[in-house]
N, C-alpha and C positions, 0 to 999 in steps of 0.2 A: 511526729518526731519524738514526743514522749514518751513512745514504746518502744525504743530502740536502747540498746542497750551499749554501756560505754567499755569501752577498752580495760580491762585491768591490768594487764601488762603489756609490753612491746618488743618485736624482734627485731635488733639493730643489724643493717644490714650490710654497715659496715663498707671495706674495702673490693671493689669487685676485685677479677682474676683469678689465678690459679694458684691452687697452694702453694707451689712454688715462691711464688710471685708473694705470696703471705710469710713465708718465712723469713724471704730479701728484706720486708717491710717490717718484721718483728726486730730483725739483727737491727735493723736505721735506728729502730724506735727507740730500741731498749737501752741503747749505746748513748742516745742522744736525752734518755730519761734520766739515765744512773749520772752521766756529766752534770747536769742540770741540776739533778739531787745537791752532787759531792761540790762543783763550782758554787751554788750559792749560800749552801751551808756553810763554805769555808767565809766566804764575805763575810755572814752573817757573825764567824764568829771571833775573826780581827778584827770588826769593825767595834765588836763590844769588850774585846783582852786588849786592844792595842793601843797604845796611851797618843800616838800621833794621828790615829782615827776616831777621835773624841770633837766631833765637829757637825753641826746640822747638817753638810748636805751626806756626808758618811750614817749618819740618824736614819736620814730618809733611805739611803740606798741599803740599812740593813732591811729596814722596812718592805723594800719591793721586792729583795730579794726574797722574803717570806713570803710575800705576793708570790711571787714567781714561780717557789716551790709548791705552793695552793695549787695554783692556778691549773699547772698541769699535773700537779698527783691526783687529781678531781677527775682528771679526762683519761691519761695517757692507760694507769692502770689496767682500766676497763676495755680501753681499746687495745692492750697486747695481748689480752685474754680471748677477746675475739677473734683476733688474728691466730692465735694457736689452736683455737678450736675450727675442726669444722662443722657449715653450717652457723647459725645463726644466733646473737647472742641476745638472752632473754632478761626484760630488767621489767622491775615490778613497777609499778606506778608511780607508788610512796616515793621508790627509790628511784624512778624517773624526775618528780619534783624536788627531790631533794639534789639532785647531782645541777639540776637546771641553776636553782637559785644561789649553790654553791656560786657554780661557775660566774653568772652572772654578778654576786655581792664582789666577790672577790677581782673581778674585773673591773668594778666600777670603784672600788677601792683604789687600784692601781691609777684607775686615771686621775683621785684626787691627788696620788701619792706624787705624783710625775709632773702634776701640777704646783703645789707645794716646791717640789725640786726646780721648777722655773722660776719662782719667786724668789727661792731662794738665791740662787747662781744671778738673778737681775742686783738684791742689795749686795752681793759680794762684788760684783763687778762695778754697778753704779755708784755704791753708794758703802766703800769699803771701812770708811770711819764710825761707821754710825752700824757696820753688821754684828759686832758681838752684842752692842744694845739691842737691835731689832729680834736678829733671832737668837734669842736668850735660849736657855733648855727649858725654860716652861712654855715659851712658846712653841717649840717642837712638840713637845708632848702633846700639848690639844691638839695641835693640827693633827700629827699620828691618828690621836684620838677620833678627832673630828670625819674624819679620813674613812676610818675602819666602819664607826658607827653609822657613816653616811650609806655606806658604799651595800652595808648590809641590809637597814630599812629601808634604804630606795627601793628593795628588790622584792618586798616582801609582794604588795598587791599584783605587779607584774607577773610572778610568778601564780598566783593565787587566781587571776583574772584567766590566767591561760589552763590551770585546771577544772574551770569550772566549766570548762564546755565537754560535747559528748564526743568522742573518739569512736564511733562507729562504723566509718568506711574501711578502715583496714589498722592493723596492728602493726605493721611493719615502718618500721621507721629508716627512710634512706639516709643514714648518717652513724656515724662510730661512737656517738653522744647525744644524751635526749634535746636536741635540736629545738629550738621553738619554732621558726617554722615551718618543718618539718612537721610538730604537732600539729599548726594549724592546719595543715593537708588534710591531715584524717578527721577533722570536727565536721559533722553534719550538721552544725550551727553557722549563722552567721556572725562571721568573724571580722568582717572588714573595721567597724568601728573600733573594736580593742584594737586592733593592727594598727589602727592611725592614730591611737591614744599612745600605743606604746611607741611609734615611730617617734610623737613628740616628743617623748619623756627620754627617748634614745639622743633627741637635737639637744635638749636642754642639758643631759648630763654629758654628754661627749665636748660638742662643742662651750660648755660651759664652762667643762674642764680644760678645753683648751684654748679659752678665750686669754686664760694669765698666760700661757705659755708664750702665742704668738703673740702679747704685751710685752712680757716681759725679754722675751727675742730682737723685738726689733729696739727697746732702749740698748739692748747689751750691744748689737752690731753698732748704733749710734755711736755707742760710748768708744768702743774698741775702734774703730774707723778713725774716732777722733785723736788715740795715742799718740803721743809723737814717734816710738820707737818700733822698729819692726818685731823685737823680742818680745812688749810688752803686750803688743797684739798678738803674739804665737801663745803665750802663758795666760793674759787671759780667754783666749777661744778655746785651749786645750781642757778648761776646769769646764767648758761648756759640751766640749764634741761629745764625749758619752752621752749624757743626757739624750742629745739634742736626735743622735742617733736612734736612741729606743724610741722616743714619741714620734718620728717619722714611721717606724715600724709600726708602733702602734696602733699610733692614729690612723697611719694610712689603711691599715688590713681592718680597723673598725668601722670608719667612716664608710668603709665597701661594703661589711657582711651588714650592718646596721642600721645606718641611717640612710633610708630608703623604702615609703610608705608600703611595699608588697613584701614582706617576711617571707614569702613562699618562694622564693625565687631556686633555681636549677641547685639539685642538692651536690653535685660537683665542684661547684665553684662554693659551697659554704663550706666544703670538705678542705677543700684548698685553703680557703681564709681563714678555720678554723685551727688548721696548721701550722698556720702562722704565728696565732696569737696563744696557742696550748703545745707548743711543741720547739717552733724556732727561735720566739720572742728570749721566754726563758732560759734556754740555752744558751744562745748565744750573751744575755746579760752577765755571764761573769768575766765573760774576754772582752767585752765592748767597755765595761768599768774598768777591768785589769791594764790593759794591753799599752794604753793611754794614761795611767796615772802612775806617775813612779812613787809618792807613797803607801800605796796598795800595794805595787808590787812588792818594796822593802820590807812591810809588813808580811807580804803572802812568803817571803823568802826568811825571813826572820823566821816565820811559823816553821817553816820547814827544815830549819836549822834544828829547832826544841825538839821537834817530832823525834828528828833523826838521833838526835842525844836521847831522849826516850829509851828509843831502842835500843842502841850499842848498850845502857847500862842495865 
């Protein structure tokens, strides 16, 4: 086994069918990438000019919105590049581990960030006298902090653990992103113990992350149930449905590609869930915030007033 020699780079192999069928898939992508870009950027940037979005859980939502942007300018890139080319797309090693642990930090970032935002929505709604005490702006800041710093050293030995095996059955990698595993396909090592190390560490930070959420979930339904008025249960569920939306997405398309002891599983269906969470996820988070909060909107309308004086002077 020590004579065999490991992979230096990999051929992504991307989307099957016919180029035809690749260009359909370029026009979704790129259409669904530039939204994604221009939708969370604009969040990003009322939520920091706008004096009525000076508030922790608008904090946290500029925050995932940068997530969000990460998350798939990491992936999407690469994969519209493969799609215009044909034949098969070539990524170097370095830049194999580097896009992996990206994608990885950056995702596990998101799940403290979403988590934070369930804490948060539990004291505004349970415990409304006592939220401008609790979450002060320095408390945001750490947790941001806390969040980001987490989300990047969790990743680093996972990542590290999984290059250190040899790549020697094949170079080809069935997937549009350095896949983990997918890597672990091609090691002519045995893999099974990291694979069940990293499934742990997949339980602990997923569902660890979502342990305040489904907490803090069911005090807020307690609470809200218990209103006396039908309008004050419609206002406070509505400062929840965003939220509550994305970590169904989330979680649900993580819990499937991740936490699940065989990483190897059919590269189809990680192509599919992968899509979900580098493609749909972010997308769709600036209308899932928007669409539902009428001071975002006011604010995204305000913005578009200034723009529009901009220009006529």
């Amino acid at each position: 086994m020590n004579n065999l020699s490991s992979a230096t780079e990999f051929y992504l192999l991307g989307f099957p069918g016919s180029q035809e069928l690749h260009h359909i898939l370029f026009a979704i992508f790129f259409f669904s990438y530039s939204v994604t870009l221009v939708g969370n950027t604009v969040i990003i940037v009322i939520v920091c000019v706008d004096k009525r979005l000076q508030s922790p859980m608008y904090f946290f939502l500029g925050h995932l919105s940068a997530s969000e942007i990460l998350i798939t300018t990491i992936i999407v890139p690469m994969m519209l590049w493969g799609l215009l080319l044909p034949g098969m797309q070539t990524i170097s090693l370095a830049a194999c581990a580097t896009q992996l642990f990206l994608y990885l930090a950056v995702a596990t970032t998101e799940f403290a960030l979403l988590g934070a935002m369930a804490v948060d929505r539990y004291v505004a709604v349970c415990n409304p006298l006592r939220y401008n005490v609790i979450m002060n702006s320095r408390t945001c800041i750490w947790v941001v902090i806390v969040s980001w710093t987490f989300g990047f050293l969790s990743e680093i030995w996972p990542v590290y653990a999984t290059f250190q095996f040899t790549f020697c059955k094949s170079n080809l990698l069935d997937h549009f992103f350095c896949d983990r595993g997918q890597l672990f396909k091609l090691s002519c090592d045995d893999t099974l113990f990291t694979e069940f190390v990293l499934f742990l560490m997949a339980i602990v930070i997923i569902i660890g992350s979502l342990a305040p959420t489904v907490i803090s979930y069911t005090y807020i339904i307690c609470t809200i149930l218990r209103m006396p008025t039908a309008s004050g249960q419609r206002k406070a569920f509505s400062t929840c449905a965003s939220h509550f939306t994305v970590v169904v997405i989330m979680y649900g398309s993580c819990l499937f590609i991740h936490v699940k002891p065989k990483l190897t599983q059919a590269a189809e269906y990680n192509k599919i869930v992968s899509l979900l969470i580098s493609v749909l996820t972010p997308f769709l988070n600036p209308f899932i915030f928007t669409l539902r909060n009428d001071k975002v909107k006011e604010a995204l309308w305000d913005l578009m007033k200034c723009c529009n004086q901009l220009f006529k002077g």
